[in-house]
C-alpha positions, 0 to 999 in steps of 0.5 A: 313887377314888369316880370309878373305883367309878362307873365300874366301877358303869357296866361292869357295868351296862352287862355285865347289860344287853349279857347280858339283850340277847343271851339276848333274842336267843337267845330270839327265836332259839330260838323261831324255830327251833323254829317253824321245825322245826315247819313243817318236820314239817308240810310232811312230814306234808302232802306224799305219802309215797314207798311200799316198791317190794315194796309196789307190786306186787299181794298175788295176784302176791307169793302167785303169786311166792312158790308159783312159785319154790318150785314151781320147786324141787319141779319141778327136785327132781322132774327130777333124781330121774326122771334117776336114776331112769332111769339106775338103772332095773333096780336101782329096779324090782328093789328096787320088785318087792322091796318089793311081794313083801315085802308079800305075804309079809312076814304069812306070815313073821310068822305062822311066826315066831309059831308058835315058828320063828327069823326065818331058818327062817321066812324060808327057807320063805316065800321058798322056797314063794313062788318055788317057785309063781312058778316052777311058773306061769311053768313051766305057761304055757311048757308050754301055750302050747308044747303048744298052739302046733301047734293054734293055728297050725292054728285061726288058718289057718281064723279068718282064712278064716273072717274073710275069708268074713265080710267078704265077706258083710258089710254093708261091701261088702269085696271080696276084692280089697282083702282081698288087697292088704291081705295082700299089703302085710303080706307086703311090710311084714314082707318089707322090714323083715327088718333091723328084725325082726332089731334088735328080736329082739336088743333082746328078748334084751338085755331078756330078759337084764335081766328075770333079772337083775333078778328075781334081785336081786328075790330077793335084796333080798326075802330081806333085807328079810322077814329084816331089814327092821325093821333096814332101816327104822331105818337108812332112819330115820337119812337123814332129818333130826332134825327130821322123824324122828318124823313119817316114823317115824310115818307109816311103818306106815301106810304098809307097812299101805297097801302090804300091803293093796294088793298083797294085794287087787289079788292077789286080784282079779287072781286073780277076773278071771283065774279068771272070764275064764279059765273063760268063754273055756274054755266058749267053745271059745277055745284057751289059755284057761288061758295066756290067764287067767295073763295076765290075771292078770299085767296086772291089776297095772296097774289100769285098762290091763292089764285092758283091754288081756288083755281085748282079748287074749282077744276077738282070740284068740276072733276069729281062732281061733272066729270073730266069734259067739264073739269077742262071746260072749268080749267080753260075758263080759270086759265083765261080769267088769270091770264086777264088779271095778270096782262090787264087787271093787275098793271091798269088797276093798280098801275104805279102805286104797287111796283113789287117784281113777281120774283119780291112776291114769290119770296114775300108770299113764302116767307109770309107763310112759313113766319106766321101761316096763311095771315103771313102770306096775305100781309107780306105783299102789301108789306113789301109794296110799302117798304119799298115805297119808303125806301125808294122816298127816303133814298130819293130825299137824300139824293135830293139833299146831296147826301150821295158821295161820288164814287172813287176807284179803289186805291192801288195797294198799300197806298191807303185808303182813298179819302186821306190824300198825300199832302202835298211834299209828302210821301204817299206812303208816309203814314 
C-alpha cells in the first residue's frame, strides 16, 4: 500500500508538471500570435491603401457629370413638349390667344360684376363688346384697303417711274438697260413659277381656314375662362403633385399679375405707335395710312421684330407711292416713334411687372416663330415674362423657407466627397 500511494504521489506530480509545461506553452503561443497580429496591422498601416474608383475622378468633373445627366433630362423633357406642341399647334395657340384676350378683359368683367351684375351678364357683355371691336377693326381695314386699292395701283405705276427716274440720275451709274433686264427677270421669275404661285394660293386658303378656326376656339376657350377660370385654376391645381401645390398655388397670382400688365401695356404702346406713325405717314402724303397704322398695331405684339418689320412696311409704301423724299421723311417719323417707345414707352408703362432682358426677347421672339410661326412669336414673350416671374417667386419662397444650402469648397482629391466628414479618430481616407 505505501508503494502504490508513492506512486500515485509520483502521476500526479508528474500531471501538474506535464499541465504547468503545456500552459507555458500556449503562453509562449499566444504571445506570439498576438505579436504576430500586431505586425500584421502594422504592415497594413505602412503600405498604400487602395482609393474608391468614384474617388479618382476629379471633383469639377463629378459637378460636370452630375449638371450633364440631369441637363439631358431637361433637354429630352423639353423636346418631347415642343413635339406635341407642334402636333397640336392650332389647339395651343388658340387656347395661348385665349388666355391673353382673358387678361385684357378679365379687370373689365371684375369690375361688372362689382357693380352688382352675375358673373355671366358680366361675362356676355365684355365678350360681346370685345369681339364686336375686333371685328369692326378687322371690318375697317378690309374697307380701306379695298377702297384704296384702285388709287394704289395707280400711285404705285408712277412710284416705280418715279424710282426708276431716280436711279438713272443717281450717283450709282444705273443704266436703264440693267433696270429692264431686272424687270424683265421678275417677269420671267413670276412667269415660271405659275405652278408654285398656285400651291402657295391653296396653302393660303387651308391657312386662312385654320386662323377661323382657331379664332373661334379662341372665343370660345375666352368665354369659359372670363366665366370660370378661378374653377379652372383649381382644377389645374389638382395635376401638380401634392408636394408642390402650394408653391405653384402661390406663384399663380403673381403670375396672372405679370400676364395682365403685360398684355395691357403692350396694348397701349401698340396703340402710341400705331396712332403716331399712322398720323406721320397721313400728313406725309402716304396713301393707306390708316390701314397701315392697324398693322402697326398688330405687329407691335411681337416686340422688337414686328415694330421693325410694319416700320420697314410703311417706308416702302412711302417709296414707291411718293417717291424716296417722303420715304426718308417716313423712315425718320418710324425711327423717332420707336426710339420714344423703347427709352420712354416700354420702362414707364410696363415698369417692373415684365423684366425680360432683350437678349431673352430676341431669343424668345425666334423660337416662337420657328416651333409654331408668327402666333409662336407673339405668345413667347409674354411666355417668358411669366415663367420668369415664377421662377423668381418660387426661388424666392425657398430662400425664405431656408431651402438654400451653403456653399463649400470643393474637396482636395481623393478626400471624398464633402458632406461625409472623418470622425473624429478616423482616418480621412478610411472609406
Amino acid at each position: 500500500m505505501p508503494g502504490i500511494r508513492a506512486w500515485l504521489g509520483r502521476v500526479k506530480d508528474g500531471a501538474a508538471a506535464l499541465g504547468e509545461r503545456r500552459a507555458q506553452a500556449q503562453a509562449r503561443h499566444d504571445a506570439e500570435a498576438a505579436a504576430e497580429r500586431e505586425r500584421a496591422a502594422e504592415a497594413r498601416r505602412a503600405r498604400p491603401r487602395t482609393r474608391d474608383p468614384a474617388l479618382t475622378v476629379p471633383w469639377g468633373v463629378r459637378v460636370a457629370a452630375e449638371a450633364g445627366w440631369r441637363f439631358l433630362v431637361l433637354a429630352a423633357a423639353l423636346w418631347v413638349v415642343m413635339r406635341v406642341i407642334g402636333s397640336v399647334r392650332l389647339v395651343v395657340l388658340a387656347f395661348a390667344a385665349a388666355l391673353l384676350v382673358t387678361a385684357l378683359l378679365e379687370p373689365t368683367v371684375a369690375r361688372l360684376h362689382r357693380l352688382g351684375l352675375s358673373r355671366g351678364a358680366a361675362t356676355a357683355i365684355t365678350a360681346l363688346c370685345g369681339f364686336l371691336v375686333l371685328g369692326l377693326v378687322g371690318w375697317f381695314v378690309v374697307w380701306q384697303v379695298l377702297d384704296n386699292l384702285g388709287n394704289l395701283s395707280g400711285r404705285l405705276q408712277e412710284g416705280i417711274e418715279e424710282l426708276k427716274r431716280w436711279l438713272l440720275d443717281s450717283p450709282f451709274h444705273v443704266t436703264e438697260q440693267q433696270i429692264n433686264d431686272v424687270a424683265e427677270r421678275l417677269s420671267d421669275a413670276i412667269g415660271t413659277s405659275t405652278s408654285e404661285i398656285t400651291s402657295t394660293g391653296l396653302q393660303g386658303v387651308t391657312v386662312l381656314v385654320e386662323v377661323l378656326t382657331g379664332m373661334l376656339l379662341a372665343m370660345f376657350v375666352t368665354l369659359f375662362l372670363l366665366y370660370d377660370g378661378k374653377r379652372i385654376w383649381q382644377w389645374t391645381l389638382k395635376l401638380v403633385p401634392a408636394a408642390a401645390r402650394p408653391d405653384v398655388a402661390d406663384a399663380g397670382p403673381p403670375a396672372w399679375r405679370t400676364l395682365t400688365a403685360y398684355i395691357r401695356g403692350t396694348m397701349v404702346v401698340a396703340f402710341i405707335d400705331a396712332l403716331f406713325i399712322g398720323l406721320g405717314i397721313y400728313i406725309l402724303g402716304v396713301p393707306l395710312a390708316v390701314p397701315i397704322g392697324v398693322v402697326i398695331f398688330l405687329a407691335s405684339f411681337v416686340p422688337l421684330v414686328g415694330a421693325v418689320a410694319s416700320g420697314a412696311l410703311a417706308v416702302v409704301v412711302a417709296l414707291v407711292t411718293q417717291g424716296v423724299f417722303t420715304a426718308l421723311m417716313a423712315l425718320l417719323v418710324v425711327l423717332v416713334v420707336q426710339q420714344i417707345e423703347g427709352h420712354v414707352l416700354q420702362p414707364f408703362i410696363l415698369g417692373r411687372a415684365v423684366r425680360v432682358h432683350p437678349v431673352a426677347v430676341v431669343l424668345a421672339v425666334a423660337t416662337g416663330g420657328v416651333v409654331a410661326g408668327i402666333g409662336g412669336a407673339v405668345v413667347a414673350v409674354p411666355l417668358v415674362a411669366v415663367a420668369n416671374t415664377v421662377i423668381v417667386h418660387l426661388g424666392g419662397a425657398h430662400a425664405a423657407d431656408g431651402d438654400v444650402v451653403e456653399a463649400s469648397s470643393p474637396p482636395v482629391e481623393g478626400e471624398g466627397p464633402p458632406d461625409r466628414p472623418a470622425a473624429p479618430g478616423q482616418d480621412p481616407g478610411a472609406p
